[in-house]
Every structure is written in C-alpha cells, then in structure tokens.
MIDOSE-1310 file (N, C-alpha, C; in nm, 2 decimals, decimal comma, always signed):
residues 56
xxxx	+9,75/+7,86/+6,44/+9,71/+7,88/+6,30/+9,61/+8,00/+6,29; +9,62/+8,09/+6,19/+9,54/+8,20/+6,18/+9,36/+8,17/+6,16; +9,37/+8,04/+6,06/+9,25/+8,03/+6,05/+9,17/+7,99/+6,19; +9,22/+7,90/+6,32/+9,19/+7,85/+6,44/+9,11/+8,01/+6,52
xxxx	+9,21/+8,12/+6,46/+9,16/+8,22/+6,52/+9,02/+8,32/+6,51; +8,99/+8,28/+6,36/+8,88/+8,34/+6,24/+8,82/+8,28/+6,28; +8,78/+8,12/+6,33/+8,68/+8,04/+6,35/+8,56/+8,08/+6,41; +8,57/+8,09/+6,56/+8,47/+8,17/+6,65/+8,36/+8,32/+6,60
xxxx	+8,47/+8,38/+6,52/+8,41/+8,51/+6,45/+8,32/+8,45/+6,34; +8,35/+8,33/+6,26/+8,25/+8,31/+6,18/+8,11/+8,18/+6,25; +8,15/+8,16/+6,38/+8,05/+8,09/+6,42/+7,95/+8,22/+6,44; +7,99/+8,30/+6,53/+7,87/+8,43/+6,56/+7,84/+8,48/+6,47
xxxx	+7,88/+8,53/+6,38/+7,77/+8,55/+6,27/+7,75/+8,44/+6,18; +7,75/+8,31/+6,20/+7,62/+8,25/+6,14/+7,50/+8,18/+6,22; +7,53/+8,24/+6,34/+7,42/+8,23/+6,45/+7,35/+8,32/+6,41; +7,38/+8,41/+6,38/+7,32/+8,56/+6,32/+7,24/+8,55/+6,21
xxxx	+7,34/+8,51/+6,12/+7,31/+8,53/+5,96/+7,20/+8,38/+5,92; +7,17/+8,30/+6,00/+7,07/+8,15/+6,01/+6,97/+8,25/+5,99; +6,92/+8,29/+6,10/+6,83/+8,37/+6,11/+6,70/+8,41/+5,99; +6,78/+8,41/+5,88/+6,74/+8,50/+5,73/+6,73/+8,41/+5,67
xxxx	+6,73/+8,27/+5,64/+6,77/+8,18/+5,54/+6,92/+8,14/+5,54; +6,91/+8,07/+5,45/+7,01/+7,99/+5,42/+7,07/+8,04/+5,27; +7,04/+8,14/+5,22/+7,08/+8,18/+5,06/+7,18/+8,29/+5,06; +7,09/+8,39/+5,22/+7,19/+8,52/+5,26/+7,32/+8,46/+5,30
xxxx	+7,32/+8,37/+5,41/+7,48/+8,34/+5,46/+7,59/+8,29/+5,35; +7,53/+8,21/+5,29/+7,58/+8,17/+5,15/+7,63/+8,25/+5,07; +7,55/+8,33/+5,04/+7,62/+8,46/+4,98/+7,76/+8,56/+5,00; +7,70/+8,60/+5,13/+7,81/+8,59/+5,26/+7,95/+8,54/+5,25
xxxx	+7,95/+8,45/+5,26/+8,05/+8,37/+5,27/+8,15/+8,34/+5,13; +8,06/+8,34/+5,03/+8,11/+8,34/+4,90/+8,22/+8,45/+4,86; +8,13/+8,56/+4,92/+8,23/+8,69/+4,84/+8,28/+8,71/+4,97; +8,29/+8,68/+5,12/+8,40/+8,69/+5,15/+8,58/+8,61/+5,15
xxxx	+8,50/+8,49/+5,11/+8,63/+8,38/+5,06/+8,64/+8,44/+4,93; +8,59/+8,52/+4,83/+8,67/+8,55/+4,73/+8,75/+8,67/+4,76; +8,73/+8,72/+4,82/+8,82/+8,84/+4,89/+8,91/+8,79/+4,92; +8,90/+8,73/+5,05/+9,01/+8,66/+5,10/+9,14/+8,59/+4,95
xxxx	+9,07/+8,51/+4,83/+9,16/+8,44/+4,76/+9,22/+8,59/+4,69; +9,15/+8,65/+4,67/+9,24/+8,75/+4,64/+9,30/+8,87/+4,62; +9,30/+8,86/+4,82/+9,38/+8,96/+4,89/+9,50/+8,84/+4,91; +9,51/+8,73/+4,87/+9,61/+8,67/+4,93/+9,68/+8,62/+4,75
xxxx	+9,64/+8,63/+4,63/+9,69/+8,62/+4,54/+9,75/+8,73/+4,51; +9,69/+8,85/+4,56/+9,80/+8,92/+4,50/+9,86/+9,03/+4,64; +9,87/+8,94/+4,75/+9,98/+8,97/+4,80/+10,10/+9,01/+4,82; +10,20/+9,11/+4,86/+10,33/+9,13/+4,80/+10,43/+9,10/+4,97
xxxx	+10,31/+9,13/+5,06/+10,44/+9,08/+5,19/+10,34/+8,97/+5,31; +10,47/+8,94/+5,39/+10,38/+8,82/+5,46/+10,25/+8,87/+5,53; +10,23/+8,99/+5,58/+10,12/+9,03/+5,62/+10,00/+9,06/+5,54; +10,03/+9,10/+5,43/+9,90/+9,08/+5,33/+9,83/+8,92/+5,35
xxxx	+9,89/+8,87/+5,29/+9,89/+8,73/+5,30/+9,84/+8,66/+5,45; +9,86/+8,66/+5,52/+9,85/+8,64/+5,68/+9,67/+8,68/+5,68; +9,65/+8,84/+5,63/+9,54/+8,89/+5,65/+9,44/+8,82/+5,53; +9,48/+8,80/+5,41/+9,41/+8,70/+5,36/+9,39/+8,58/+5,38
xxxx	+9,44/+8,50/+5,46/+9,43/+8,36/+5,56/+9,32/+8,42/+5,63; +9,31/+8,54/+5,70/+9,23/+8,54/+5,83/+9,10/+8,55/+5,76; +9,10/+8,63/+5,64/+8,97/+8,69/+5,57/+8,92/+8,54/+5,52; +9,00/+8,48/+5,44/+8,88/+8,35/+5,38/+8,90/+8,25/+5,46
C-alpha cells in the first residue's frame, strides 16, 4: 500500500516538528492532506492519483 510507504516519512518529521508545539505540526499536516485531497480530486491518470495517496 502507498500509504504503508509515506508512514515512516511522516514519523521523522513529527519527531521534528514536536519540537515547536503542537499547533505548528497541525498545521502541517492540515495543508498537506489538503493537497494531497486535491491533487487526487482532480487527478486525470493513475499516477497523479497514486502521488496524491502518497502526499495525504
């Protein structure tokens, strides 16, 4: 599964991003899962899509 693969990359940086609070990583995370929803809504081939799985 793609997301199995993304997992580890978002453990290290939130070993990272702890660091600063808890409002920064949040943030973080927010607008990268909105990317992700919509790099994968308006996807037109299986690899867009694939790569928006990986992103959110």
């Amino acid at each position: 599964s793609i997301i199995s693969l993304a997992c580890p990359i978002g453990c290290y940086m939130n070993t990272i991003l702890m660091k600063t609070g808890r409002k920064i990583p949040l943030v973080v995370v927010g607008y990268t899962c909105t990317a992700g929803w919509i790099i994968m809504a308006t996807s037109y081939t299986v690899e867009q899509l694939i790569f928006g799985r990986f992103v959110a």
